[in-house]
C-alpha positions as CSV (number, residue, x, y, z in Angstrom):
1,X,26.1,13.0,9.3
2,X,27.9,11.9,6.3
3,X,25.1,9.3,5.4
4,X,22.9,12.7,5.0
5,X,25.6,14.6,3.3
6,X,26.0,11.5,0.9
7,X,22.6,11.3,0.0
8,X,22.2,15.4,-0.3
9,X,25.2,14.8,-3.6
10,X,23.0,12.0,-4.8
11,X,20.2,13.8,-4.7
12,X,22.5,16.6,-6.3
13,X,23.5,14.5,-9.3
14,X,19.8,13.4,-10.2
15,X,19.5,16.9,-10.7
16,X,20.0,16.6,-14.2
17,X,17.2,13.6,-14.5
18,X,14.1,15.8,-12.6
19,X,12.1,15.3,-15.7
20,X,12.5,11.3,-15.6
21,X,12.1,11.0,-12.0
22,X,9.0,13.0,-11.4
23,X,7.7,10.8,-15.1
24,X,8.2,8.1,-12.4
25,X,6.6,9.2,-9.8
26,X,3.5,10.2,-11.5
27,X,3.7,6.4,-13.0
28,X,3.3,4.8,-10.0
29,X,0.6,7.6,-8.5
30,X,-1.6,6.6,-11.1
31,X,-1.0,2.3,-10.7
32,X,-1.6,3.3,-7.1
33,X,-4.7,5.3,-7.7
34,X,-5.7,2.7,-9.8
35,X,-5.1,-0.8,-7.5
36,X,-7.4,-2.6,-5.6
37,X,-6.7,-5.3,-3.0
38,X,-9.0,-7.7,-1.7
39,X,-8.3,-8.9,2.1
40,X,-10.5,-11.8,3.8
41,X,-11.2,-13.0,7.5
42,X,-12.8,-16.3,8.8
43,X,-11.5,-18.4,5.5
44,X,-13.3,-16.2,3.4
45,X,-16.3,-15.6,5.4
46,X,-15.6,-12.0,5.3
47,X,-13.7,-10.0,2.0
48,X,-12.7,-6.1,2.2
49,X,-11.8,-4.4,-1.0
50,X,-9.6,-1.2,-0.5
51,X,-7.9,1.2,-3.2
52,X,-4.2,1.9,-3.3
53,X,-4.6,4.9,-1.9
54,X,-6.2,3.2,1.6
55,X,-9.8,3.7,1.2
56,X,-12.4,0.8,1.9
57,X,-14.7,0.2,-1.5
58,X,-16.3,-2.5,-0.8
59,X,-16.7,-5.4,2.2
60,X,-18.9,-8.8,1.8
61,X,-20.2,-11.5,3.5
62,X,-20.7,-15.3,2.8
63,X,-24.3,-15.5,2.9
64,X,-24.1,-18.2,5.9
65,X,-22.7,-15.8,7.7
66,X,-25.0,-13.3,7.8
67,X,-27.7,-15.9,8.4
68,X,-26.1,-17.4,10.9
69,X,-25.3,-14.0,12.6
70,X,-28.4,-12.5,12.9
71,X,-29.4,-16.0,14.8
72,X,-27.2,-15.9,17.5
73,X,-26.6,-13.2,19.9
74,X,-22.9,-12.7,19.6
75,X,-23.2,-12.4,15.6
76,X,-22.9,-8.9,15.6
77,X,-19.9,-9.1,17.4
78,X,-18.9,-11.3,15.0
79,X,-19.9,-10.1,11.9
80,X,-17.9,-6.6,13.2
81,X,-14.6,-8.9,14.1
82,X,-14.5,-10.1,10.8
83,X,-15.3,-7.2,9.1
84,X,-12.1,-5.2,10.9
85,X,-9.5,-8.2,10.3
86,X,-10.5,-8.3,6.1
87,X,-10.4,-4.5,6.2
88,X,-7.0,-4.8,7.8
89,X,-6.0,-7.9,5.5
90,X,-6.8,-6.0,2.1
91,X,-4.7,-2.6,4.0
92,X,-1.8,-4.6,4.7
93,X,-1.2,-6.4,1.5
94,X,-1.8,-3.0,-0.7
95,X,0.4,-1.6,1.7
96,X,3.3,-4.2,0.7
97,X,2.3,-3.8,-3.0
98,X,2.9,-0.2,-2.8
99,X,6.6,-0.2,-1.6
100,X,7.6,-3.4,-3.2
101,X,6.1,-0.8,-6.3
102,X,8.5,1.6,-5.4
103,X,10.9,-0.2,-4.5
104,X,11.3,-1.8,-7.8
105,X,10.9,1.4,-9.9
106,X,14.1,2.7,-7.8
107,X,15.9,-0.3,-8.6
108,X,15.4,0.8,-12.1
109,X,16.6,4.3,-11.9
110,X,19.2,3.1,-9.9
111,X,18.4,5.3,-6.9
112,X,17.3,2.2,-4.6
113,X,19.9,3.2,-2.1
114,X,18.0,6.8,-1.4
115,X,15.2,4.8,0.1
116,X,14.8,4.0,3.4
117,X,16.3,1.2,4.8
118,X,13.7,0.0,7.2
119,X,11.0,-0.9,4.8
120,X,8.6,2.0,5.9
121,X,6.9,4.4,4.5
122,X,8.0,6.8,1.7
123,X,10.0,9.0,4.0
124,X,13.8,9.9,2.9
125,X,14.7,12.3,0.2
126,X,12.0,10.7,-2.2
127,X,8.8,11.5,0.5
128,X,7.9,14.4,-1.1
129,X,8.1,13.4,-5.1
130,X,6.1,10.3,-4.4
131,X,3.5,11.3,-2.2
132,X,5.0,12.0,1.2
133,X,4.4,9.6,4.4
134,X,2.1,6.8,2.6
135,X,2.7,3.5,4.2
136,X,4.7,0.7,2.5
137,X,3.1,-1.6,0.5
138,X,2.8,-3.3,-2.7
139,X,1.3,-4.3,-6.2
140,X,-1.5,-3.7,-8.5
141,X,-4.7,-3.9,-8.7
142,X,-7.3,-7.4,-8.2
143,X,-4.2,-8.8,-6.1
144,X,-5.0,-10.3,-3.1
């Protein structure tokens, strides 16, 4: 109860700094808006593209792949596998680039400590000037 309370008079005294914060928060919207992420599965066989804000661009295949795919019976299988673990690769890292963003824009308004503690999403008192429930992550674009 007095964690909340605490962070209700921090909220309180930043007040006075709306202007800078939501400057900020439309910062890192944009470098989100504007990352991409490459992920990868099978050594490479496989790369997924996404955007910062989660959405697949682009996937591609190592040309021996897809040949050697369409030759054997369980390459579709394959090709699918591979496909879902870059995807998932490329989602995961932007994910990390996206709070370690945050995270280190906090730092420099020295309001770090508002954030949640558990390294999710953008939940706590800062949810709803950055964005709301988007999932952790990291970095800018082309990182990967």
């Amino acid at each position: 109860m007095f964690g909340s309370m605490k962070n209700l008079g921090a909220l309180a005294g930043l007040l006075g700094r709306k202007d800078e914060l939501e400057a900020a928060a439309k910062e890192i919207a944009q470098r989100v808006a504007a990352m991409r992420v490459e992920g990868s599965a099978g050594g490479g066989a496989c790369r997924a593209w996404v955007t910062g804000n989660m959405r697949l661009e682009r996937v591609e295949f190592d040309p021996a792949v897809l040949a050697g795919a369409a030759m054997s019976p369980e390459g579709k299988s394959q090709l699918e596998r591979l496909t879902a673990e870059a995807v998932n690769d490329a989602s995961e890292k932007c994910q990390r680039l996206v709070a370690e963003m945050i995270r280190d824009e906090a730092e420099r308004l020295g309001v770090a400590d508002l954030l949640p503690k558990n390294g999710g999403g953008l939940g706590g008192p800062f949810g709803p000037l950055l964005g709301g429930g988007v999932g952790g992550g990291v970095g800018a674009g082309g990182h990967g």
